[in-house]
Backbone bond lengths (Angstrom), bond angles and torsions (degrees), N, CA, C in turn:
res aa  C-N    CA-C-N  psi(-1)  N-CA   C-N-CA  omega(-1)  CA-C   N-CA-C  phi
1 X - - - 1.468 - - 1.519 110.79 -
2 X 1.328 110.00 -43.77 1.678 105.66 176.27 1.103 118.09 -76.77
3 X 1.159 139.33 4.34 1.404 163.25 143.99 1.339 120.14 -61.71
4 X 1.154 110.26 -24.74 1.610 129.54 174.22 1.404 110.84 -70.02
5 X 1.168 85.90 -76.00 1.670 124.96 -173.86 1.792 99.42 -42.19
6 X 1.172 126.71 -60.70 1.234 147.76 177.32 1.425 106.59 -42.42
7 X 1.466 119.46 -52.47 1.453 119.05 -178.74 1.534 106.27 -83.36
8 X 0.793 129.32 -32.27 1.791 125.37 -175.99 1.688 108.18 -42.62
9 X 0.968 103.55 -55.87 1.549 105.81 175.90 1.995 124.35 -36.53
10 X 1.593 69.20 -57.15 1.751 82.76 171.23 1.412 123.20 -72.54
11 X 1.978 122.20 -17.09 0.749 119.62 163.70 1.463 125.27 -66.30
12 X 1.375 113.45 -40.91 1.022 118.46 -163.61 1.998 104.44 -78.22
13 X 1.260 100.67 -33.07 1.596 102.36 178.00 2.013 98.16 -59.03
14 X 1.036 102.18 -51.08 1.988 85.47 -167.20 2.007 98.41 -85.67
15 X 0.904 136.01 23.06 1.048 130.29 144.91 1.543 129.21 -87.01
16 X 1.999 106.14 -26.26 1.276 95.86 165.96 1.415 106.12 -82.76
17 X 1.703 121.18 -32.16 1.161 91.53 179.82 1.477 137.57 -47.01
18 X 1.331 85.45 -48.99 1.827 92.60 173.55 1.524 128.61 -38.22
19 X 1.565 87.91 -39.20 1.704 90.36 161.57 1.459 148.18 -41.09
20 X 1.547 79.61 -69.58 1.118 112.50 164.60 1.648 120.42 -50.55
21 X 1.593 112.91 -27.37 1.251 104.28 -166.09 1.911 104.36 -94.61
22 X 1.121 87.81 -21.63 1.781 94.40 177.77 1.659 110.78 -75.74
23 X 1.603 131.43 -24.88 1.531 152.88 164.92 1.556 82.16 -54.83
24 X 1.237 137.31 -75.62 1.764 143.02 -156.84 0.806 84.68 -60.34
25 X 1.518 150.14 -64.33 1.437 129.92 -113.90 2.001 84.54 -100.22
26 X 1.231 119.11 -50.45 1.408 134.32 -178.71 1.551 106.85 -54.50
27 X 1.525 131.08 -34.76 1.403 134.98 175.67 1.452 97.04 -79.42
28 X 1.156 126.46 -39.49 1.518 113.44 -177.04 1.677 119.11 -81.77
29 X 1.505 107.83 -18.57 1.481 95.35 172.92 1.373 111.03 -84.94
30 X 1.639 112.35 -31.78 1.752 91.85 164.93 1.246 134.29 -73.64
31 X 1.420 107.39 4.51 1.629 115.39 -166.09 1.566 97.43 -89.62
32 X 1.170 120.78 -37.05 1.377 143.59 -157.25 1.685 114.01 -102.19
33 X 1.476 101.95 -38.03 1.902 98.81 175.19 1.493 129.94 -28.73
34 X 0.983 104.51 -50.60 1.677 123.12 -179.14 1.991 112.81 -54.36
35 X 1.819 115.74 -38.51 1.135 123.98 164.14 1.782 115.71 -89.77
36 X 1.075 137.27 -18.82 1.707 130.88 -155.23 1.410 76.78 -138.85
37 X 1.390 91.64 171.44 1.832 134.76 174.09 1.575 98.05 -108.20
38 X 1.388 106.87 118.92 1.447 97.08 171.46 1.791 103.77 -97.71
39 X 1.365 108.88 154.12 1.550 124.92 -154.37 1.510 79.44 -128.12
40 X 1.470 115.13 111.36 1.743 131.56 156.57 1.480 111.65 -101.13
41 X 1.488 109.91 105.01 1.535 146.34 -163.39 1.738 81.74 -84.18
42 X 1.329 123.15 123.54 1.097 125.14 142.92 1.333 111.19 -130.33
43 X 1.842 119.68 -178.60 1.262 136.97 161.23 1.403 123.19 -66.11
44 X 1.144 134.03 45.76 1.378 127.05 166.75 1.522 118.62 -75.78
45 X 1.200 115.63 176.43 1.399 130.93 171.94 1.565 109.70 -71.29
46 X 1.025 123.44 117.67 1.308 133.01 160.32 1.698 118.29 -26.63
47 X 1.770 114.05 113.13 1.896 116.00 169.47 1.263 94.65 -38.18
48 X 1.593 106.17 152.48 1.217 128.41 156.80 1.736 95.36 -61.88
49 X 1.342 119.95 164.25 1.113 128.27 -169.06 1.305 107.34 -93.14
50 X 1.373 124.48 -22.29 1.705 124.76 -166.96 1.881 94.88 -103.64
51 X 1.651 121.03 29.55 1.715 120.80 168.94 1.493 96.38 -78.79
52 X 1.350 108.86 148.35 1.636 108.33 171.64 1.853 77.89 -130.21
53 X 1.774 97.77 157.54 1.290 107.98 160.40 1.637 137.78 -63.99
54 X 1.421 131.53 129.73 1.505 120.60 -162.20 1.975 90.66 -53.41
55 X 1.067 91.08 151.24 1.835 121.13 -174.18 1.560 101.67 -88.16
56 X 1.635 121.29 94.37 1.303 135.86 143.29 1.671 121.68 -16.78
57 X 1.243 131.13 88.85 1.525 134.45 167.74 1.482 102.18 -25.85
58 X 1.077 128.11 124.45 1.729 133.89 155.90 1.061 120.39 -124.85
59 X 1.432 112.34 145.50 1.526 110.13 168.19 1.644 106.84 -126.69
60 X 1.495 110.82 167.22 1.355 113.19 -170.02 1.403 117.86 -85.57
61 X 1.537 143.14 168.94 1.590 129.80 -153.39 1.604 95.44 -70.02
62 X 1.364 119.24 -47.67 1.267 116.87 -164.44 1.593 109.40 -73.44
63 X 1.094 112.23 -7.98 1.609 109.21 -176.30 1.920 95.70 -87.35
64 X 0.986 106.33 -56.02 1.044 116.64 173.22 1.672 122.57 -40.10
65 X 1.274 92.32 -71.13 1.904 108.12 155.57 1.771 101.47 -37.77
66 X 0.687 134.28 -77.69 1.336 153.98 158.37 1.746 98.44 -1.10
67 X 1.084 120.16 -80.98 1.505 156.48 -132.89 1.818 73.48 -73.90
68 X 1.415 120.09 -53.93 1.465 126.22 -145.89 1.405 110.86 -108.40
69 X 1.336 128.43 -4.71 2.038 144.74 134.98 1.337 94.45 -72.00
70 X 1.575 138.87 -20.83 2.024 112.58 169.97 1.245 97.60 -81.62
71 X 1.326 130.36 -23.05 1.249 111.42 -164.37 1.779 101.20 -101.89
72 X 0.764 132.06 0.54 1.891 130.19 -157.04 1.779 88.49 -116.58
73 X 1.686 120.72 -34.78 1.354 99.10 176.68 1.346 121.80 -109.48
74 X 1.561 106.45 20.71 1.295 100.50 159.93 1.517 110.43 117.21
75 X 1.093 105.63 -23.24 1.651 112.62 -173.94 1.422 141.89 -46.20
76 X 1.681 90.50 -36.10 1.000 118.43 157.02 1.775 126.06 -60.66
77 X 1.599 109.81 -35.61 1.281 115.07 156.02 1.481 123.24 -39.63
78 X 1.150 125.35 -56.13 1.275 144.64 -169.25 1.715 103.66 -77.72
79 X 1.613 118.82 -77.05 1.158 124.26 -160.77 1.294 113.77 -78.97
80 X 1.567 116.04 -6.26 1.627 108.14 -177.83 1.766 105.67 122.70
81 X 1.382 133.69 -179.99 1.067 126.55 154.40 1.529 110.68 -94.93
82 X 1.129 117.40 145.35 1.578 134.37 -168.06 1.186 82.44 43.69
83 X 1.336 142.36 65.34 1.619 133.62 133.38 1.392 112.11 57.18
84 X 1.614 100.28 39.50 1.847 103.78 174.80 1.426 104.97 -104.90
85 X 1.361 131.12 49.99 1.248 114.27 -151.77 1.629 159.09 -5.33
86 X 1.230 118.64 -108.95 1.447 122.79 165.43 1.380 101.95 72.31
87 X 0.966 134.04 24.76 1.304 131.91 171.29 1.776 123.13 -86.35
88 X 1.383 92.27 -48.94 1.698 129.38 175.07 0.909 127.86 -124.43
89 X 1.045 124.88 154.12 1.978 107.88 154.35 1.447 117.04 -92.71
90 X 1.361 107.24 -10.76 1.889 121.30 -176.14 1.399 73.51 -76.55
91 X 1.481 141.58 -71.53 1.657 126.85 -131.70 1.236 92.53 -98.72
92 X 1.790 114.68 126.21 1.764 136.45 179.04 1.278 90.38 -63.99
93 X 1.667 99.84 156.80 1.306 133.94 172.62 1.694 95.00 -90.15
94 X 1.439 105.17 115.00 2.155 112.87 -175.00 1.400 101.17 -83.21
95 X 1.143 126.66 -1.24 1.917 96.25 -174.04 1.544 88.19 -112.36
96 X 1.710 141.53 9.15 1.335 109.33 133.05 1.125 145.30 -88.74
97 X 1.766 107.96 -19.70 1.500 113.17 -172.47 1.776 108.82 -104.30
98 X 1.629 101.99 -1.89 1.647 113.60 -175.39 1.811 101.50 -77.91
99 X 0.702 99.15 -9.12 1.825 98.22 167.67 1.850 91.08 -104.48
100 X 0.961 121.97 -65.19 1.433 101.08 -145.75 2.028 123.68 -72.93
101 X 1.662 86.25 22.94 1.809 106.43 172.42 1.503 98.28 -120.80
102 X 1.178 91.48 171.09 1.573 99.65 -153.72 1.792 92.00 -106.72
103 X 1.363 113.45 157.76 1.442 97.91 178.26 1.537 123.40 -75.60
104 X 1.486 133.52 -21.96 1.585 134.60 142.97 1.584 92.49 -30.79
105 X 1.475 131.34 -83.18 1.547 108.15 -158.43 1.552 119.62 -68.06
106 X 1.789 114.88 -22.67 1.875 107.01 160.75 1.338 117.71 -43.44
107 X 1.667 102.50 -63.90 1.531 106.26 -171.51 1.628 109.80 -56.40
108 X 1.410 138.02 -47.48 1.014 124.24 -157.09 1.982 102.36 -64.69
109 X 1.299 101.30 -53.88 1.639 119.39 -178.81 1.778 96.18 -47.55
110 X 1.070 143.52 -60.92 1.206 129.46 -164.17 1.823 103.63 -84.49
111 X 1.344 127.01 -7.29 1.738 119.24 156.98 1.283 107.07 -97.72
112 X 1.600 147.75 -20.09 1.139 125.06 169.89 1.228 113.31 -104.20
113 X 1.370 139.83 2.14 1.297 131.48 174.06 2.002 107.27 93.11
114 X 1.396 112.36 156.18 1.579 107.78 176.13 1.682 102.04 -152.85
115 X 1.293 107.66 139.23 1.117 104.82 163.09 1.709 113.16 133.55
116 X 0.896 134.15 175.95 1.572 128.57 -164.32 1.670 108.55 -91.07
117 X 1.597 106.55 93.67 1.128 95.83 -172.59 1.491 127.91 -96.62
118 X 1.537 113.35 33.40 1.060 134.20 -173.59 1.703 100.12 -93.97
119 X 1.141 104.44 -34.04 1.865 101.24 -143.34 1.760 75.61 -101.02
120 X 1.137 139.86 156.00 1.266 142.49 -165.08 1.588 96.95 -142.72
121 X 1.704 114.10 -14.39 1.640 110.14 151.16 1.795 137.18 -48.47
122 X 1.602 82.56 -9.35 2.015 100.64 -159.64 1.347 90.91 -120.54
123 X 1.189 90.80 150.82 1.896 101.41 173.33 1.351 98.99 -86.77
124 X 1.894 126.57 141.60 0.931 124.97 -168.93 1.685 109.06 -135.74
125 X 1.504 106.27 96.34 1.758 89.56 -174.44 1.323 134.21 -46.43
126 X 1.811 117.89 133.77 1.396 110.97 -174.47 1.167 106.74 -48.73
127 X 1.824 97.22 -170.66 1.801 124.11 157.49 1.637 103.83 -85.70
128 X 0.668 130.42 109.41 1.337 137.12 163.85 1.183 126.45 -85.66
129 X 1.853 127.64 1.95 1.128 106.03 -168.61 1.693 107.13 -101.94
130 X 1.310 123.33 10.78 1.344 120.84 174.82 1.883 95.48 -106.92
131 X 0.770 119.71 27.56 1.604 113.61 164.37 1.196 108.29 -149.86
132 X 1.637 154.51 16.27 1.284 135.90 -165.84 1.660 81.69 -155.12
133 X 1.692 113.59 117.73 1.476 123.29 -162.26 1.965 92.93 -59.70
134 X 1.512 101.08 179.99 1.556 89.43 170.30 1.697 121.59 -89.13
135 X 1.586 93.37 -6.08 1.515 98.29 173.35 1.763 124.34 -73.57
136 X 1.416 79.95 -30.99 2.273 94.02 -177.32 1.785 94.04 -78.00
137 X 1.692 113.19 -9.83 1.257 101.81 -173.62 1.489 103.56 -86.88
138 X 1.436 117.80 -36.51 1.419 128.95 -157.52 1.562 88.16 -76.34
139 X 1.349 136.69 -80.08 1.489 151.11 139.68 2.010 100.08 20.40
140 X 1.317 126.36 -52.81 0.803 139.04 -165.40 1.759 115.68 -66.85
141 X 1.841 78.90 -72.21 1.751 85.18 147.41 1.269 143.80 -49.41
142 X 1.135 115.27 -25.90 1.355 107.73 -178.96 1.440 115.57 -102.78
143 X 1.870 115.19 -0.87 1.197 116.74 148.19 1.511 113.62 -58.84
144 X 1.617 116.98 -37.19 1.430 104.96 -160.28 1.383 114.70 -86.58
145 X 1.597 114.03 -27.06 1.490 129.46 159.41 1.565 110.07 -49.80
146 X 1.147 141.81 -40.37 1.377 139.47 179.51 1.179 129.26 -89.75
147 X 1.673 100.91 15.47 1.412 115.91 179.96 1.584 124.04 53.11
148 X 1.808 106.71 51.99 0.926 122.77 158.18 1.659 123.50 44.17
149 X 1.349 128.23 45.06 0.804 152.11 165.14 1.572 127.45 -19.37
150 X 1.211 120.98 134.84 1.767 108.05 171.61 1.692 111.06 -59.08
151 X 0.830 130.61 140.44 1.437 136.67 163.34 1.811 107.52 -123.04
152 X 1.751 102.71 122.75 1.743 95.45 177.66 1.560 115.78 -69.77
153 X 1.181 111.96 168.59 1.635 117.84 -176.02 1.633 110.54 48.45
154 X 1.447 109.63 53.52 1.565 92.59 -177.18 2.078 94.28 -149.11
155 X 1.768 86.73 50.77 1.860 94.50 167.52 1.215 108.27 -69.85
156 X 1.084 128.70 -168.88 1.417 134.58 174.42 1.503 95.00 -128.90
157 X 1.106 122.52 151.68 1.971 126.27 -143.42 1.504 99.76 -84.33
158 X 0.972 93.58 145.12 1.663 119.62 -153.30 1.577 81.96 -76.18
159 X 1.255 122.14 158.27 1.566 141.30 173.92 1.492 119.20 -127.57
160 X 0.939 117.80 84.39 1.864 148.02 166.95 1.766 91.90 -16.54
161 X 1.666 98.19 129.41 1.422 98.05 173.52 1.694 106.54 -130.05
162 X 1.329 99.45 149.69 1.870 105.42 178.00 1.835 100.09 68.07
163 X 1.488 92.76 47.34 1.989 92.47 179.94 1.914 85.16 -143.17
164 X 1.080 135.45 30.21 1.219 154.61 -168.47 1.812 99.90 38.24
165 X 1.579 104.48 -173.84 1.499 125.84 -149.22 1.432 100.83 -70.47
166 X 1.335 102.26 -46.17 2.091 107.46 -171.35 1.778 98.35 -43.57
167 X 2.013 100.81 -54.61 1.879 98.24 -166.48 1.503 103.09 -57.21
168 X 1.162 124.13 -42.91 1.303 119.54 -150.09 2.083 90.85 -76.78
169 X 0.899 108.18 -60.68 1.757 113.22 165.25 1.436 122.39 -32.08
170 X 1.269 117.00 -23.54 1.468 123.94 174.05 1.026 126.04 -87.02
171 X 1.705 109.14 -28.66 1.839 135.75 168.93 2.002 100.28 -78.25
172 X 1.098 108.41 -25.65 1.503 107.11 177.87 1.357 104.09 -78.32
173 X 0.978 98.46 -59.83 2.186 99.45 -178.48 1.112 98.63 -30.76
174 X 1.405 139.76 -66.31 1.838 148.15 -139.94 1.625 81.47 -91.24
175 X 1.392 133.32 -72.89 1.745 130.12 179.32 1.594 102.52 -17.80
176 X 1.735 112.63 -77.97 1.495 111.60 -140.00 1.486 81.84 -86.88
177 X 1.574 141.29 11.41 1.108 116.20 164.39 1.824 121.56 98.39
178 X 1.014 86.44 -29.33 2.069 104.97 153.61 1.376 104.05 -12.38
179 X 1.044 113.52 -61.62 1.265 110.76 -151.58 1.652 106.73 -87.62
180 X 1.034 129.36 -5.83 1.589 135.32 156.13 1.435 103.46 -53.14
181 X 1.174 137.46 -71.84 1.507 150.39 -163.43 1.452 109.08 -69.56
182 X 1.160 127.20 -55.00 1.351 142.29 -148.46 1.422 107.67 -117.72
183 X 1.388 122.03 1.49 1.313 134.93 -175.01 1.441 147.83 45.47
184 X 1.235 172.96 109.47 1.421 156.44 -147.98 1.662 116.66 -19.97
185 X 1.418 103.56 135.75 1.696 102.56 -155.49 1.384 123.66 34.55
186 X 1.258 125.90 48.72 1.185 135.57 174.94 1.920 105.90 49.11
187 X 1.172 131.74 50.71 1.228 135.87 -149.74 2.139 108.03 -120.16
188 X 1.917 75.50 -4.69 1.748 84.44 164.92 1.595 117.95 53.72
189 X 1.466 131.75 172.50 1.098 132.96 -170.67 1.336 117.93 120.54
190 X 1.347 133.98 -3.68 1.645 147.69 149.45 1.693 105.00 -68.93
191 X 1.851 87.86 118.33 1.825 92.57 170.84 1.177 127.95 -62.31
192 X 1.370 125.64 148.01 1.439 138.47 -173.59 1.468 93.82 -131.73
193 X 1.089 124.48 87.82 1.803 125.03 -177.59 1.650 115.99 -66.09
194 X 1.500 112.57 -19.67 1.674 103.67 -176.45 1.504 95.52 -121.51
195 X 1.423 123.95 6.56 1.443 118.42 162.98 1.501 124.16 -46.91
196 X 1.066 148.77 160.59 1.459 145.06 134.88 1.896 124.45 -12.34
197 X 1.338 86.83 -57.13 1.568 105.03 -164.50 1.604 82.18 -109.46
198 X 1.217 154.22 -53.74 1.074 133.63 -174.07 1.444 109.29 95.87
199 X 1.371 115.44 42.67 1.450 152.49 169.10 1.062 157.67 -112.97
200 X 1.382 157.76 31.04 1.232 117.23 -142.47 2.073 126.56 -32.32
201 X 1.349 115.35 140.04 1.591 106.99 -177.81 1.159 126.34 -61.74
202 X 1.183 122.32 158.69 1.659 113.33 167.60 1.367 116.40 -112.81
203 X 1.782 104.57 151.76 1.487 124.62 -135.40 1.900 71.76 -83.46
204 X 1.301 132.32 -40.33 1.262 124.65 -150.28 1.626 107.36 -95.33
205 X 1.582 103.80 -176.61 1.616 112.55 -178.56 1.870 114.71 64.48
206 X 1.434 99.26 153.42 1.502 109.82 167.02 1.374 138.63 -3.89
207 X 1.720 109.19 -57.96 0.973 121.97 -172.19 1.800 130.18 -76.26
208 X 1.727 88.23 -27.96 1.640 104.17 169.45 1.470 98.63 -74.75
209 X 1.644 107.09 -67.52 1.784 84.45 -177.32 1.515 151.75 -57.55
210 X 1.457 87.02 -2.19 1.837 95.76 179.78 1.899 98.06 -92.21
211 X 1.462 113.88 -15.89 1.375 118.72 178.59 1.385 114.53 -81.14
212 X 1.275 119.90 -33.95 1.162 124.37 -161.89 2.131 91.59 -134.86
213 X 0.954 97.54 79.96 1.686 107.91 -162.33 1.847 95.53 -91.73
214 X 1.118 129.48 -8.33 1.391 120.80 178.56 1.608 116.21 -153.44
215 X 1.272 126.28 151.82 1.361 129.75 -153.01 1.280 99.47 -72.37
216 X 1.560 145.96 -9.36 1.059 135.00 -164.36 1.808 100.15 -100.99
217 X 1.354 86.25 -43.68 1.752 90.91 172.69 1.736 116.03 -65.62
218 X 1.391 136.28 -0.12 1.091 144.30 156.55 1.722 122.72 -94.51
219 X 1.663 112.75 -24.68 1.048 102.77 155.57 1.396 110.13 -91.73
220 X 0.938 175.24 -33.28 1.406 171.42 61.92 2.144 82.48 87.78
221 X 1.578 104.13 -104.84 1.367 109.35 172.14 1.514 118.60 -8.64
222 X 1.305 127.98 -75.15 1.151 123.66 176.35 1.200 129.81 -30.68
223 X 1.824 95.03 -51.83 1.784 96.89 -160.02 1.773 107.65 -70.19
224 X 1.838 96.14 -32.94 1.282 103.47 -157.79 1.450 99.34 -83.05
225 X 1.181 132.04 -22.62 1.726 124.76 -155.25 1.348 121.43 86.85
226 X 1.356 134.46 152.41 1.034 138.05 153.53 1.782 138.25 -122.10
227 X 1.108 96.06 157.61 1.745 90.75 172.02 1.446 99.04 53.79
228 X 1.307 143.66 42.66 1.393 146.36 125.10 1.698 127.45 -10.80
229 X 1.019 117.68 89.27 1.535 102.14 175.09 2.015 87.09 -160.83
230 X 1.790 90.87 -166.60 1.380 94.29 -174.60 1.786 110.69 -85.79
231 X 1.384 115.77 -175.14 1.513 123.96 159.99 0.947 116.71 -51.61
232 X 1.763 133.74 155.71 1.855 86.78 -28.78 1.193 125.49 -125.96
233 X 1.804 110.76 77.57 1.138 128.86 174.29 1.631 91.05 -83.27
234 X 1.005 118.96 144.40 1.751 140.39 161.22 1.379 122.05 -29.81
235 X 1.046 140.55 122.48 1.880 102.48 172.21 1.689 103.50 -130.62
236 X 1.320 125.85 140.83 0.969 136.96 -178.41 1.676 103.81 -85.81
237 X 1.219 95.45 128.98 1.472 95.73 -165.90 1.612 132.57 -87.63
238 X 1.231 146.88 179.72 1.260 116.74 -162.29 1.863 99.27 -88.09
239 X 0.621 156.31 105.47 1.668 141.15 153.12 1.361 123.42 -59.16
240 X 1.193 140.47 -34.98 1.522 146.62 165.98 1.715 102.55 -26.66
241 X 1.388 111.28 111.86 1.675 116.41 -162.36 1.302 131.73 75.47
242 X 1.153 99.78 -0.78 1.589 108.73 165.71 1.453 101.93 -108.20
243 X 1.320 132.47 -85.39 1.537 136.76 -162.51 1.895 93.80 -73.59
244 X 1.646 97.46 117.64 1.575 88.90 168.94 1.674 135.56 -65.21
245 X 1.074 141.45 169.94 1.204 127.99 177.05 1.332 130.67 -36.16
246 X 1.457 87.32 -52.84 1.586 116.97 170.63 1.815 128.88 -23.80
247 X 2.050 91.60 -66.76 1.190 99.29 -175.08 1.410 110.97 -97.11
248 X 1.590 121.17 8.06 1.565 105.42 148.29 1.544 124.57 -87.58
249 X 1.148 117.04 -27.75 1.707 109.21 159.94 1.469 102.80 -45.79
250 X 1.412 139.10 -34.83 1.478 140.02 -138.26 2.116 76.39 -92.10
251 X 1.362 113.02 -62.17 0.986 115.37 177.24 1.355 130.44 -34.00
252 X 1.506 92.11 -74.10 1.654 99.73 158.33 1.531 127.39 -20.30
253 X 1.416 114.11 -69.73 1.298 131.60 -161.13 1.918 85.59 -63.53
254 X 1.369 132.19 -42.11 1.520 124.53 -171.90 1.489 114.83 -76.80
255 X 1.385 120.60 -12.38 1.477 137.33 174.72 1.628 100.65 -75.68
256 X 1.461 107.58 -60.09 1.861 105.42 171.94 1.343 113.08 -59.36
257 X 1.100 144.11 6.88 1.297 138.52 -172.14 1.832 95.08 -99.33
258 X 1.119 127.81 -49.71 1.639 141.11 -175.29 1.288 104.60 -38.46
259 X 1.718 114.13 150.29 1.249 116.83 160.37 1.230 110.12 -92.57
C-alpha cells in the first residue's frame, strides 16, 4: 500500500503532463495551419513498393507564357477560353484545327490578320505583328500546338458588378484587350507604321472627343473596326458579335471618363 501511495503522485504529474502536451501540440497546429502541411502519421499497412505518386499536369515556360499572351490579348475573347470556341461561328474552335496548321501558317495568320475584312458584320482577326513581340508570338504557338492547355491563374480580369458602367468599362478595356493597342487610359503609343500619324490613336484628349462627339459614333467604331488593311498597318478588329451591347455602353461610359 505504501508503495501505492508513493507512485500516485507521479502518476498524476505525467498524466497532466500528457495533457498538457497534447493542448501544445493542438494550439500549435492551429496556430500554424495556415503556413505548414500537417502530416497525420498513422498505423497502416505499409505501400506496396512498386506505388508511384499520381503525375502532376505540366506545361513548359513557353506554353505557359503562351497560355497567358491568349488570354492578356484578347484571344480568348474571340476564340473561346482555351480556344474551345462558342463565341461565333465566323471565329474557329483552335484546339482542332491549331494542330492541323503548321506553325509558318500560325505565325503568319496571327501577324497579318485573317478573315473578311470588308464585311464589318464578321469578326475579323487583327494584324498583330506590329504589337505582339515575336517571342509572345512564338510562345503563342506553341500554346496552340499543345492543344491549348489549362494554365492556373490565367482568368481574364474579373469585371466589378453594381459599382456602375465607367468600373465595369475599365475591367473591359484590360478583358477585350484595348488596352494593348491604345494603351493605359487609352493614352496610345503602339506603332501603326502605314497609319497617317504612325500610331495607333488615342482613346483620350480633345481630338478623340470632337471625333467621336456622341456615344453612338463610338459604338459604331468598335463594332465595325477600323483602319482595315494588310501588314503591317494595325487593324482594329471587328467586335460587332463578339462584345455584347451591354459591355460596350460599359466601355463607352469608361472612355468618357478620360482626359
Amino acid at each position: 500500500m505504501d508503495r501505492r501511495k508513493a507512485l500516485a503522485p507521479a502518476l498524476v504529474v505525467a498524466a497532466v503532463s500528457a495533457i498538457a502536451a497534447g493542448v501544445a501540440v493542438g494550439f500549435g497546429a492551429g496556430h500554424y495551419t495556415s503556413r505548414v502541411t500537417t502530416v497525420t502519421t498513422e498505423m497502416v499497412a505499409a505501400a506496396p513498393a512498386t506505388s508511384t505518386p499520381t503525375a502532376v499536369p505540366s506545361v513548359t515556360p513557353a506554353i505557359a507564357a503562351g497560355a497567358h499572351t491568349f488570354v492578356q490579348f484578347a484571344c480568348s475573347q474571340c476564340h473561346g477560353p482555351q480556344g474551345r470556341g462558342g463565341v461565333s461561328p465566323y471565329v474557329p474552335d483552335l484546339t482542332t484545327i491549331g494542330k492541323a496548321l503548321t506553325v509558318p501558317q500560325l505565325v503568319h495568320i496571327i501577324n497579318h490578320g485573317l478573315g473578311e475584312s470588308a464585311n464589318p458584320t464578321k469578326p475579323y482577326m487583327p494584324v498583330w505583328g506590329e504589337v505582339i513581340s515575336s517571342t509572345q508570338v512564338a510562345n503563342l504557338v506553341a500554346y496552340i500546338r499543345a492543344g491549348l492547355p489549362a494554365v492556373s491563374t490565367n482568368d481574364p480580369v474579373p469585371v466589378p458588378t453594381g459599382q456602375g458602367p465607367a468600373v465595369a468599362g475599365a475591367a473591359l478595356y484590360v478583358r477585350y484587350g484595348c488596352i494593348d493597342c491604345h494603351g493605359p487610359n487609352g493614352l496610345g503609343g503602339v506603332p501603326n507604321p502605314l497609319s497617317p500619324d504612325k500610331t495607333i490613336p488615342v482613346l483620350s484628349g480633345q481630338g478623340f472627343r470632337q471625333q467621336f462627339n456622341t456615344d453612338a459614333k463610338i459604338a459604331a467604331v468598335i463594332e465595325s473596326g477600323s483602319v482595315i488593311g494588310k501588314a503591317p498597318i494595325v487593324s482594329m478588329p471587328h467586335w460587332g458579335g463578339i462584345i455584347p451591347k451591354a459591355d460596350v455602353a460599359d466601355l463607352i461610359a469608361y472612355l468618357k471618363t478620360l482626359k
